[in-house]
DSSP file (Angstrom, degrees, kcal/mol; ACC not computed):
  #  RESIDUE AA STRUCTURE BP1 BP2  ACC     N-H-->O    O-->H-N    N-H-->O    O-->H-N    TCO  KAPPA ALPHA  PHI   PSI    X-CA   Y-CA   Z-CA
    1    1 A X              0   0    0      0, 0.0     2,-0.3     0, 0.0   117,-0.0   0.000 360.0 360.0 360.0 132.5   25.5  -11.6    7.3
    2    2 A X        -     0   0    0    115,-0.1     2,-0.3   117,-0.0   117,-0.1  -0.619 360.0-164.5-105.7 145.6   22.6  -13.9    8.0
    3    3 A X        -     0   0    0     -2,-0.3     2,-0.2   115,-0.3   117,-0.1  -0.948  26.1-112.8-118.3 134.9   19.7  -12.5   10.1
    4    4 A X        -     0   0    0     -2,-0.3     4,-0.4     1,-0.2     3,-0.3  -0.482   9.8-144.2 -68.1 152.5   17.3  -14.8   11.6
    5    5 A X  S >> S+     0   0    0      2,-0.2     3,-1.5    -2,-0.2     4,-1.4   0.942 101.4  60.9 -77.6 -43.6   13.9  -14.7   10.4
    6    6 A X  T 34 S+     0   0    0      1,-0.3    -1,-0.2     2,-0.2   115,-0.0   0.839 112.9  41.0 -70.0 -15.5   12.4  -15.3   13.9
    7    7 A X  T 34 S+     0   0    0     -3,-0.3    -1,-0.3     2,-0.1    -2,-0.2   0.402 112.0  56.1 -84.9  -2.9   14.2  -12.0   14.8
    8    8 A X  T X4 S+     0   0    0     -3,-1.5     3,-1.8    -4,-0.4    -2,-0.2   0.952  97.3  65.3 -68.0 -82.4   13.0  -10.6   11.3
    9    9 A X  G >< S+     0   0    0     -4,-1.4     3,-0.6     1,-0.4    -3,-0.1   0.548  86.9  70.0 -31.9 -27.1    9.2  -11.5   12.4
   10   10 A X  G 3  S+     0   0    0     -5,-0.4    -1,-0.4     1,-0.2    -2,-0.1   0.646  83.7  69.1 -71.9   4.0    9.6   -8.9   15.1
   11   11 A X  G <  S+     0   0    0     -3,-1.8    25,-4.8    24,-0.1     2,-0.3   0.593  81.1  93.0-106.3 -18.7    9.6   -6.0   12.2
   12   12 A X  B <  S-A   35   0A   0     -3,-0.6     2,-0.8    23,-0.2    23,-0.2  -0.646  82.7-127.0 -89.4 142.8    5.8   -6.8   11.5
   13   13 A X    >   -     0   0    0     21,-1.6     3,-1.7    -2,-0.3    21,-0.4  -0.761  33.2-117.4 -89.7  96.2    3.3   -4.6   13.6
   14   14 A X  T 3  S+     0   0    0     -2,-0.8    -1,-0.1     1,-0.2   111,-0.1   0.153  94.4  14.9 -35.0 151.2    1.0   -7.2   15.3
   15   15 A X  T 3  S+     0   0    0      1,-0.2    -1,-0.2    18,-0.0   110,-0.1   0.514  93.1 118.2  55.2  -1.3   -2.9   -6.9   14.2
   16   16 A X    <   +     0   0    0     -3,-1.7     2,-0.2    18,-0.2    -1,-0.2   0.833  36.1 100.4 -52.0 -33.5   -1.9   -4.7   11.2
   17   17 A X        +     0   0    0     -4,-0.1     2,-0.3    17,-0.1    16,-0.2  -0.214  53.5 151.1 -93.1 121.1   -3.2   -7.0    8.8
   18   18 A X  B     -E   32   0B   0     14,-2.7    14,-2.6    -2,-0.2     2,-0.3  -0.994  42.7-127.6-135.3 146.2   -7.0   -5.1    7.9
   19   19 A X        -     0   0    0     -2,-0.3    12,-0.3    12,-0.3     2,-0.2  -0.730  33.7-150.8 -73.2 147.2   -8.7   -5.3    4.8
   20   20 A X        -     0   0    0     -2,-0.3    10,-1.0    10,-0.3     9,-0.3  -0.879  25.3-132.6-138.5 179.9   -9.8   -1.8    3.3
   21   21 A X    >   -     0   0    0      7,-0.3     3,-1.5    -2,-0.2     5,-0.4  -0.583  27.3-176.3-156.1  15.3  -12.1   -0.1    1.3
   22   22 A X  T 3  S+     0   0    0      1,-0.3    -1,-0.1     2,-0.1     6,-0.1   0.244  78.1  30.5  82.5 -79.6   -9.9    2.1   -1.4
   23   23 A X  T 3  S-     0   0    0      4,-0.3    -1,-0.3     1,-0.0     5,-0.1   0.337 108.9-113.7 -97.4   4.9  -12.6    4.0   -3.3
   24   24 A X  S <  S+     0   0    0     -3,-1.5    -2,-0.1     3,-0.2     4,-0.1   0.394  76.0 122.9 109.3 -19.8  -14.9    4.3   -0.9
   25   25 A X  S    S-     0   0    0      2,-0.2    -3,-0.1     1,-0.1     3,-0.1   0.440  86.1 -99.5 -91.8  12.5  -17.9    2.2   -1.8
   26   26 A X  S    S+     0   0    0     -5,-0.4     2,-0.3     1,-0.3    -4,-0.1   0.697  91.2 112.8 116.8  52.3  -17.9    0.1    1.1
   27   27 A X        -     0   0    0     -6,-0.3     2,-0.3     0, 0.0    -1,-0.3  -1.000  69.4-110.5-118.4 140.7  -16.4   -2.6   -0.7
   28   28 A X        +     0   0    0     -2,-0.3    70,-1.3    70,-0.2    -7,-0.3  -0.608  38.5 159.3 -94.7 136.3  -12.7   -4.2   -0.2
   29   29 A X        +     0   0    0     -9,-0.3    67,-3.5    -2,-0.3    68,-0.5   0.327  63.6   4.9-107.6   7.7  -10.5   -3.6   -2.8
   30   30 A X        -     0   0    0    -10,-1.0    70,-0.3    65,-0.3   -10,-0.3  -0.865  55.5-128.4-178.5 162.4   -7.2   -4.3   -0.8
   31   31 A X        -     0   0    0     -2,-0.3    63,-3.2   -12,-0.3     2,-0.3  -0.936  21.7-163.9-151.5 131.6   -5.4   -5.3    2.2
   32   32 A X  B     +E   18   0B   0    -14,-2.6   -14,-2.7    -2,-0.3     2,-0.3  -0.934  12.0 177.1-118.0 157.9   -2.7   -3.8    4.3
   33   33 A X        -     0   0    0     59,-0.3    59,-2.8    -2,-0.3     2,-0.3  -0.916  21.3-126.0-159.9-179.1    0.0   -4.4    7.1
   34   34 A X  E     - B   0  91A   0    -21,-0.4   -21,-1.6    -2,-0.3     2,-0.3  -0.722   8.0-161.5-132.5 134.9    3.0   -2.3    9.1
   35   35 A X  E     -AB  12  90A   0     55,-1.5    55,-2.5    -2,-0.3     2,-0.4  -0.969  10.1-160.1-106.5 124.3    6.0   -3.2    9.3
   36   36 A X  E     - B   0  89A   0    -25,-4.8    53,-0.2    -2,-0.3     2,-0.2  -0.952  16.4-127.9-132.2 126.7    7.7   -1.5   12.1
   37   37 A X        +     0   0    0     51,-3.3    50,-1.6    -2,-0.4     4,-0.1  -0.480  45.5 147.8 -80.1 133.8   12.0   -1.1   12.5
   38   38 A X        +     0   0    0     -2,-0.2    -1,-0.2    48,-0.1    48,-0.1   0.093  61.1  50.6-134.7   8.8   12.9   -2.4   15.9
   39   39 A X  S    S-     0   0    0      1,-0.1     2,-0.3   -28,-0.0    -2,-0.1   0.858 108.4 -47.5-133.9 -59.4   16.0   -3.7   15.2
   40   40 A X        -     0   0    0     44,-0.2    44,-0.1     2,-0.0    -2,-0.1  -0.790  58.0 -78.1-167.5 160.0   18.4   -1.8   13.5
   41   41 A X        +     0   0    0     -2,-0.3     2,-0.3    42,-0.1    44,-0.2   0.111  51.9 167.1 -46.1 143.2   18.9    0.5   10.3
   42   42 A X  E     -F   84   0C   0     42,-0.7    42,-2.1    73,-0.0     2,-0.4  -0.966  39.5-120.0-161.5 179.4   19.4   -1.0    6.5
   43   43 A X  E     -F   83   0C   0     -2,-0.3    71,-2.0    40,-0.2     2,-0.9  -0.916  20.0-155.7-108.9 103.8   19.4   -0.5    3.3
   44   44 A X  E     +FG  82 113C   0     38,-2.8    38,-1.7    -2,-0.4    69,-0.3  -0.684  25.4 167.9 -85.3 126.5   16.7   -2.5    1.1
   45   45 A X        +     0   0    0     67,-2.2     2,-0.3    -2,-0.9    68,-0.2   0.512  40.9  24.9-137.0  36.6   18.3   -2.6   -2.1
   46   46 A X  S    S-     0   0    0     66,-1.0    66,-0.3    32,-0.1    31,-0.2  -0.888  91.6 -29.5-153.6-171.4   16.5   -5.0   -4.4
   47   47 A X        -     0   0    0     -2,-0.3     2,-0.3    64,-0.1    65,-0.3   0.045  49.9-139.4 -59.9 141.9   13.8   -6.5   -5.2
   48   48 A X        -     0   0    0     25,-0.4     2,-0.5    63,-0.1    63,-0.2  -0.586   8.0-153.3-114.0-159.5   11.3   -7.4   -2.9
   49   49 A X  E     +I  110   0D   0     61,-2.1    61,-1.2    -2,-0.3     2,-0.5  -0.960  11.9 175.1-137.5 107.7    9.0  -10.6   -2.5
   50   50 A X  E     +I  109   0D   0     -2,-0.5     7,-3.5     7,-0.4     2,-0.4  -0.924   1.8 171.2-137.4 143.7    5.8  -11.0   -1.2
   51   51 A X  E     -K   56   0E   0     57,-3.1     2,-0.6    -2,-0.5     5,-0.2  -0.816  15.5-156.6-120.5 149.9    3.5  -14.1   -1.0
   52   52 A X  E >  S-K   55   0E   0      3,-2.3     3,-1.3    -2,-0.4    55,-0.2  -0.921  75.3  -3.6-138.4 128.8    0.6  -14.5    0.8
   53   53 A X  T 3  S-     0   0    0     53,-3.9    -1,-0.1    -2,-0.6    54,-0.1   0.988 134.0 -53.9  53.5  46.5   -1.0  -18.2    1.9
   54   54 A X  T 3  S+     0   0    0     52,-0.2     2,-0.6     1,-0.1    -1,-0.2   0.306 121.6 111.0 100.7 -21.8    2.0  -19.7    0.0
   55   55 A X  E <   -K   52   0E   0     -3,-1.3    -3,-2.3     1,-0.0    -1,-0.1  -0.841  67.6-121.7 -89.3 132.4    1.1  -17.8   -3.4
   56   56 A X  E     -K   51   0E   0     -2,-0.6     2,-0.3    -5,-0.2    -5,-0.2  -0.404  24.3-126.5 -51.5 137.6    3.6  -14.8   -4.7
   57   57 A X        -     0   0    0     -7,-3.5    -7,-0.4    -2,-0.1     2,-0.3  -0.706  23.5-108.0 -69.5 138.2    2.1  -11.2   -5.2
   58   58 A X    >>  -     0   0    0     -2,-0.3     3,-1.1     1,-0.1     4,-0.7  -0.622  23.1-137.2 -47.0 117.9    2.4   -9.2   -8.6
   59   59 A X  T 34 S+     0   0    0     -2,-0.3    15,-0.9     1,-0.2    14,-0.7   0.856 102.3  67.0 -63.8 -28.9    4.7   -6.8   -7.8
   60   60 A X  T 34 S+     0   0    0      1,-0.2    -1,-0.2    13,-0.2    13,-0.2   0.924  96.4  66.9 -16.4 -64.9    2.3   -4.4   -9.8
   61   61 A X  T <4 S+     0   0    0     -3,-1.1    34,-1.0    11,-0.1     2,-0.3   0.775  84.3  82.8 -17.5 -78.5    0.3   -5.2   -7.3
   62   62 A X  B  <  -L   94   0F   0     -4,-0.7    11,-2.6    -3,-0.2     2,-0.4  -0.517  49.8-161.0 -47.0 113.5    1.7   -3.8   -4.8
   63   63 A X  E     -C   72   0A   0     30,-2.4     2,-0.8    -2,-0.3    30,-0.4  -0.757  10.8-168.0-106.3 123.4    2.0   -0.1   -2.8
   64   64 A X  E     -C   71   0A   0      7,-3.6     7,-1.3    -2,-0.4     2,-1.1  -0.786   8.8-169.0-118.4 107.1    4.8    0.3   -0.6
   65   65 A X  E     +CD  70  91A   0     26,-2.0    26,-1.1    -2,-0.8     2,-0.4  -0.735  18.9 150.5 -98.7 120.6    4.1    3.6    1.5
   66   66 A X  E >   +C   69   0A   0      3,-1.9     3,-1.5    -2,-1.1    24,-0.1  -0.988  62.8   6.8-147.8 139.8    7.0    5.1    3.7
   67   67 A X  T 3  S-     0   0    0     22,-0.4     3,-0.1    -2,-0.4    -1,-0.1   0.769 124.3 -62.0  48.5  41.1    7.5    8.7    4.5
   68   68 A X  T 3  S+     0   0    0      1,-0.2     2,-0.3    -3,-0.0    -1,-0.3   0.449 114.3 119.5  75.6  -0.2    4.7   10.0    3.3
   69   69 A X  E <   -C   66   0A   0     -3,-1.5    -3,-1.9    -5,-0.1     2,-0.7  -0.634  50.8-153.6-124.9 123.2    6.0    8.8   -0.1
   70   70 A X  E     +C   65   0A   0     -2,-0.3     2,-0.5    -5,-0.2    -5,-0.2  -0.877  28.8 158.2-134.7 108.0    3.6    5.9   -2.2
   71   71 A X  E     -C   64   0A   0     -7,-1.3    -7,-3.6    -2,-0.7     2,-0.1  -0.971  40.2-111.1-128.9 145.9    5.8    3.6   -4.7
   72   72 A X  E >   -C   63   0A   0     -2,-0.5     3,-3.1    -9,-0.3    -9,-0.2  -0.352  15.3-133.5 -31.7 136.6    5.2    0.1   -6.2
   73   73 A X  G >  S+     0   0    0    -11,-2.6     3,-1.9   -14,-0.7   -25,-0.4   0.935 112.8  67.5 -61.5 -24.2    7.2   -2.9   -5.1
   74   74 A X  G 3  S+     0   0    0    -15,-0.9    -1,-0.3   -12,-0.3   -14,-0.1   0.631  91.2  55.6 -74.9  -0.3    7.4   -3.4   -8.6
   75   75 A X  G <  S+     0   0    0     -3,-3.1     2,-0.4   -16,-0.1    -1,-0.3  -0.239  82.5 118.9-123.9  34.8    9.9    0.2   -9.1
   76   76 A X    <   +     0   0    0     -3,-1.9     2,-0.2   -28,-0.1   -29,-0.1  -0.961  38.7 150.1 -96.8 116.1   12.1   -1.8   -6.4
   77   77 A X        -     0   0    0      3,-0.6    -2,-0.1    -2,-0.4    -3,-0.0  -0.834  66.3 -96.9-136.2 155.7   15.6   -2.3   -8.3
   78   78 A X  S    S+     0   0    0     -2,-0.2   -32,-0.1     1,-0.2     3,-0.1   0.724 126.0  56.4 -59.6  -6.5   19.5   -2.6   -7.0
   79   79 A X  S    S+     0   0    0      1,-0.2     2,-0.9     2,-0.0    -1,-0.2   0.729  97.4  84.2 -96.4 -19.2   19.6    1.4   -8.0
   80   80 A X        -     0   0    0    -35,-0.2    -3,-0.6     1,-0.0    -1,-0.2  -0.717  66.4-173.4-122.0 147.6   17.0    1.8   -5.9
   81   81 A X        -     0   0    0     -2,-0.9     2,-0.5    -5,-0.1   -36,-0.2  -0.592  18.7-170.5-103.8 143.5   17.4    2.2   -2.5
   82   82 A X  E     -F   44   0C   0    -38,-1.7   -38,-2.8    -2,-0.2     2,-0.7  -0.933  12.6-157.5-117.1 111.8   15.4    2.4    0.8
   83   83 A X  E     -F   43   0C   0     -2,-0.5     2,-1.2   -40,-0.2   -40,-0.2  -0.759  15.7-170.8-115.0 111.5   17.2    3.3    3.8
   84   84 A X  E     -F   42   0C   0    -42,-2.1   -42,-0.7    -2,-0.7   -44,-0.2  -0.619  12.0-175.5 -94.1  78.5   14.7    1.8    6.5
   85   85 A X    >   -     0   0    0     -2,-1.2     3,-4.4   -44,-0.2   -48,-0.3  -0.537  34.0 -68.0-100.3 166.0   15.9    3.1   10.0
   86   86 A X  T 3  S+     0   0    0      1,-0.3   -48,-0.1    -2,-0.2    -1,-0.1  -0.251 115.7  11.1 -64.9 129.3   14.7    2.3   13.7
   87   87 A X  T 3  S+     0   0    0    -50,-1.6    -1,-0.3     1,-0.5    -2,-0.1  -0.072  94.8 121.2  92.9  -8.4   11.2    3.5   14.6
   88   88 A X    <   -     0   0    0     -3,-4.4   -51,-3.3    -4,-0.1    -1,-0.5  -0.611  54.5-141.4 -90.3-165.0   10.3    4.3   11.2
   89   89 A X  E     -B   36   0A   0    -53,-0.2   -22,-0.4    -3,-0.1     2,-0.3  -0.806   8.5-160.0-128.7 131.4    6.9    2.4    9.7
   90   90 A X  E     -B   35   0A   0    -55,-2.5   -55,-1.5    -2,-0.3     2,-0.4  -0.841  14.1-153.3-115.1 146.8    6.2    0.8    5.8
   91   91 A X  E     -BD  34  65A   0    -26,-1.1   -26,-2.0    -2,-0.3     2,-0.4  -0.980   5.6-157.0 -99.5 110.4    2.7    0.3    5.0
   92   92 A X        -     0   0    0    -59,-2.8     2,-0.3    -2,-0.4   -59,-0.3  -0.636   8.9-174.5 -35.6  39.0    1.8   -2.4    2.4
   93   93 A X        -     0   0    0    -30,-0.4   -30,-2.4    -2,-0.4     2,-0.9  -0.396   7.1-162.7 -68.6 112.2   -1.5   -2.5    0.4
   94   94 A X  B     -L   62   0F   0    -63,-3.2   -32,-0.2    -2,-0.3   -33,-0.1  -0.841  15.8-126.3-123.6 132.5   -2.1   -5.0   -1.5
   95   95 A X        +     0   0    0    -34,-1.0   -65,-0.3    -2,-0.9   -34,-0.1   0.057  46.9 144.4 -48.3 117.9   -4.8   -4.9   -4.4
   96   96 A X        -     0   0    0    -67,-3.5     3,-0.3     4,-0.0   -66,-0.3   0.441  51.2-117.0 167.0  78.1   -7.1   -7.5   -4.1
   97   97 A X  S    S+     0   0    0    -68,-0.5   -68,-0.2     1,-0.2   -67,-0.1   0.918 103.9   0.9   3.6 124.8  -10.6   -8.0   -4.8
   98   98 A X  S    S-     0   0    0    -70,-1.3    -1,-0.2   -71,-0.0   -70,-0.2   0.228 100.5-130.4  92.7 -36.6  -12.4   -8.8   -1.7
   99   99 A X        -     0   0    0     -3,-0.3   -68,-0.2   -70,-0.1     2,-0.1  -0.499  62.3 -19.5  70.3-162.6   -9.2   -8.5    0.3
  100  100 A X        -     0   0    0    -70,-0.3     2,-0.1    -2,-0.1   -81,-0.1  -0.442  67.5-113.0 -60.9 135.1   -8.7  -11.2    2.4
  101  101 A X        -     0   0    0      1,-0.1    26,-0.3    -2,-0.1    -1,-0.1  -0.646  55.9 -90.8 -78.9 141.3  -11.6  -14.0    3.8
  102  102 A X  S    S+     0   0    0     26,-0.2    26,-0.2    -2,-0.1    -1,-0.1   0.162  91.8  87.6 -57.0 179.9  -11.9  -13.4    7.7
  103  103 A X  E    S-M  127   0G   0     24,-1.4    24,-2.9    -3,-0.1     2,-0.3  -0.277  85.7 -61.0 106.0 149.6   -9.2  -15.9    9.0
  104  104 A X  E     -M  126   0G   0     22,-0.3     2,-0.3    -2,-0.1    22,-0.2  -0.453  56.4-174.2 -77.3 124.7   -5.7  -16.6    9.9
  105  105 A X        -     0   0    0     20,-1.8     2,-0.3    -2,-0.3    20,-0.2  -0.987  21.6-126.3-148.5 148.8   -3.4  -16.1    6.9
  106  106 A X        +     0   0    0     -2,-0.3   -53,-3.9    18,-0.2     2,-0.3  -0.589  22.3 178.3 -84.9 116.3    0.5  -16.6    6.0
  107  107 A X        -     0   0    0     16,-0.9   -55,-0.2    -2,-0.3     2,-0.1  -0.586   6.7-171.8-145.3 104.0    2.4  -13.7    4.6
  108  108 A X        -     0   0    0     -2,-0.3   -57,-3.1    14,-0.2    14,-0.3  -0.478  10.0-159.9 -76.8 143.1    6.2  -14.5    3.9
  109  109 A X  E     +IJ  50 121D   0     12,-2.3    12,-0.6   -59,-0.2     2,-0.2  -0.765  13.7 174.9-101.2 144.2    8.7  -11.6    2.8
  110  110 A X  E     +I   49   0D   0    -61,-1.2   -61,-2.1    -2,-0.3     2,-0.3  -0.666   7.7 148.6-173.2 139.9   11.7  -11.2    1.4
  111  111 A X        -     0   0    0    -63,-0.2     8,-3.1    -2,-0.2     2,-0.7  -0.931  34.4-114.9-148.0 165.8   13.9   -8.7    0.2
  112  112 A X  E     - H   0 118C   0    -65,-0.3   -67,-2.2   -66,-0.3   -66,-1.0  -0.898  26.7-170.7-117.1 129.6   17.5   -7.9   -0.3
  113  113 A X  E  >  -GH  44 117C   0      4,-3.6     4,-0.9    -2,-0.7   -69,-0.2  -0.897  34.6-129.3-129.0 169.4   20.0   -5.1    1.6
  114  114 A X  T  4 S+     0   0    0    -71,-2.0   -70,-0.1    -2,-0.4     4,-0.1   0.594 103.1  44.0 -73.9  -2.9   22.9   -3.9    1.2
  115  115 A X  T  4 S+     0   0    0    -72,-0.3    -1,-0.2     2,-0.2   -71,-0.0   0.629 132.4  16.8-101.7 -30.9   24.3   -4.4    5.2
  116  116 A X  T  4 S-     0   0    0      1,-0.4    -2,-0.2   -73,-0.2  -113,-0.1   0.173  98.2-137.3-134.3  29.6   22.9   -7.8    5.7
  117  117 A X  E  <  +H  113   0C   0     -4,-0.9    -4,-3.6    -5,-0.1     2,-0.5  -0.355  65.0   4.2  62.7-122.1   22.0   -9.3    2.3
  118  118 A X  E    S-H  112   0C   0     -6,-0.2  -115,-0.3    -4,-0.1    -6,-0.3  -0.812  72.0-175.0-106.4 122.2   18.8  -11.4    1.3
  119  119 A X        +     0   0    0     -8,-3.1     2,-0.2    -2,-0.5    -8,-0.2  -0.617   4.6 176.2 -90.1 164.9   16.6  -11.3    4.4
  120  120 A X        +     0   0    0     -2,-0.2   -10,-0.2   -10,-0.2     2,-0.2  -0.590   5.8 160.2 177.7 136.7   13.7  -13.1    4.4
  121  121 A X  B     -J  109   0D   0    -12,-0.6   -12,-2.3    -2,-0.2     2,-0.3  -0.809  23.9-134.2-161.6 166.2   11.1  -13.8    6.9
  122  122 A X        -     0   0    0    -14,-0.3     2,-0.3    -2,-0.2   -14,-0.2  -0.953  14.2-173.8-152.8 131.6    7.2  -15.1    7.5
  123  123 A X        -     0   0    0     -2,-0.3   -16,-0.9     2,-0.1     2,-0.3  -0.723  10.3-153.2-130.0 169.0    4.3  -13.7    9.8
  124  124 A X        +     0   0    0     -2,-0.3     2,-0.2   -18,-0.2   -18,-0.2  -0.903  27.7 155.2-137.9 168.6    0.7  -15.2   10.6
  125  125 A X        -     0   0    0     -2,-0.3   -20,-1.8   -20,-0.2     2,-0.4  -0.590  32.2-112.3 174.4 152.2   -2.0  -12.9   11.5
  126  126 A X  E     -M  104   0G   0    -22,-0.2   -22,-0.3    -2,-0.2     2,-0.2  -0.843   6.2-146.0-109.5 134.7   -5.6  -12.8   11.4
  127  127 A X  E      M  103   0G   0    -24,-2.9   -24,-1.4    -2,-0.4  -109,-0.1  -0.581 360.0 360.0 -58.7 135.9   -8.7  -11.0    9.5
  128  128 A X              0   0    0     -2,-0.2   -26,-0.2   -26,-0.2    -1,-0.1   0.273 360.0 360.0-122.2 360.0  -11.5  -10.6   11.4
């Protein structure tokens, strides 16, 4: 079942996108943004994909926090499953010196579930 992306793009939580500070020394180690279900329940059940400004992330990289719960994108398989339902919240951080430079930046998605297939979708948002 094909989903649109420009209905997709509603799932990101406007103004999320912040650089942070990790360990504490008032340096950024990282960046995060929310993704928030408005649309209806699914099942992620592969891998996902995320670029930012046109490049892919190391899924290494990545920390995918949901329900109190902290995994790597990279321990995202067809056995494992996410079942992502309306109202809840994913956090992102992703590792990366500096974080982001202040600016408008691109950050495309894409993942596959098991109720609507390969989704995939694109946000803008700015650092300040």
């Amino acid at each position: 079942m094909f989903v649109p992306s420009t209905l997709l793009r509603r799932l990101y939580v406007r103004k999320s996108l912040k650089n942070v500070d990790l360990d504490g020394d008032g340096a950024y180690e990282a960046f995060q943004f929310k993704l928030k279900n408005v649309l209806a329940s699914g099942t992620i059940s592969g891998k996902f994909m995320l670029k930012v400004d046109g490049r892919e992330v190391p899924p290494e990289d990545v920390e995918v926090e949901f329900k109190g719960e902290v995994r790597k994108l990279s321990e995202f398989t067809p056995e494992t499953k996410l079942r992502f339902s309306v109202g809840e919240e994913i956090t992102f951080t992703v590792k990366r010196e500096g974080g982001l430079a202040p600016g408008k930046h691109k950050i495309e998605i894409e993942a596959r579930t098991q109720e609507y297939g390969r989704i995939r979708f694109a946000f803008e948002d700015e650092v300040s």
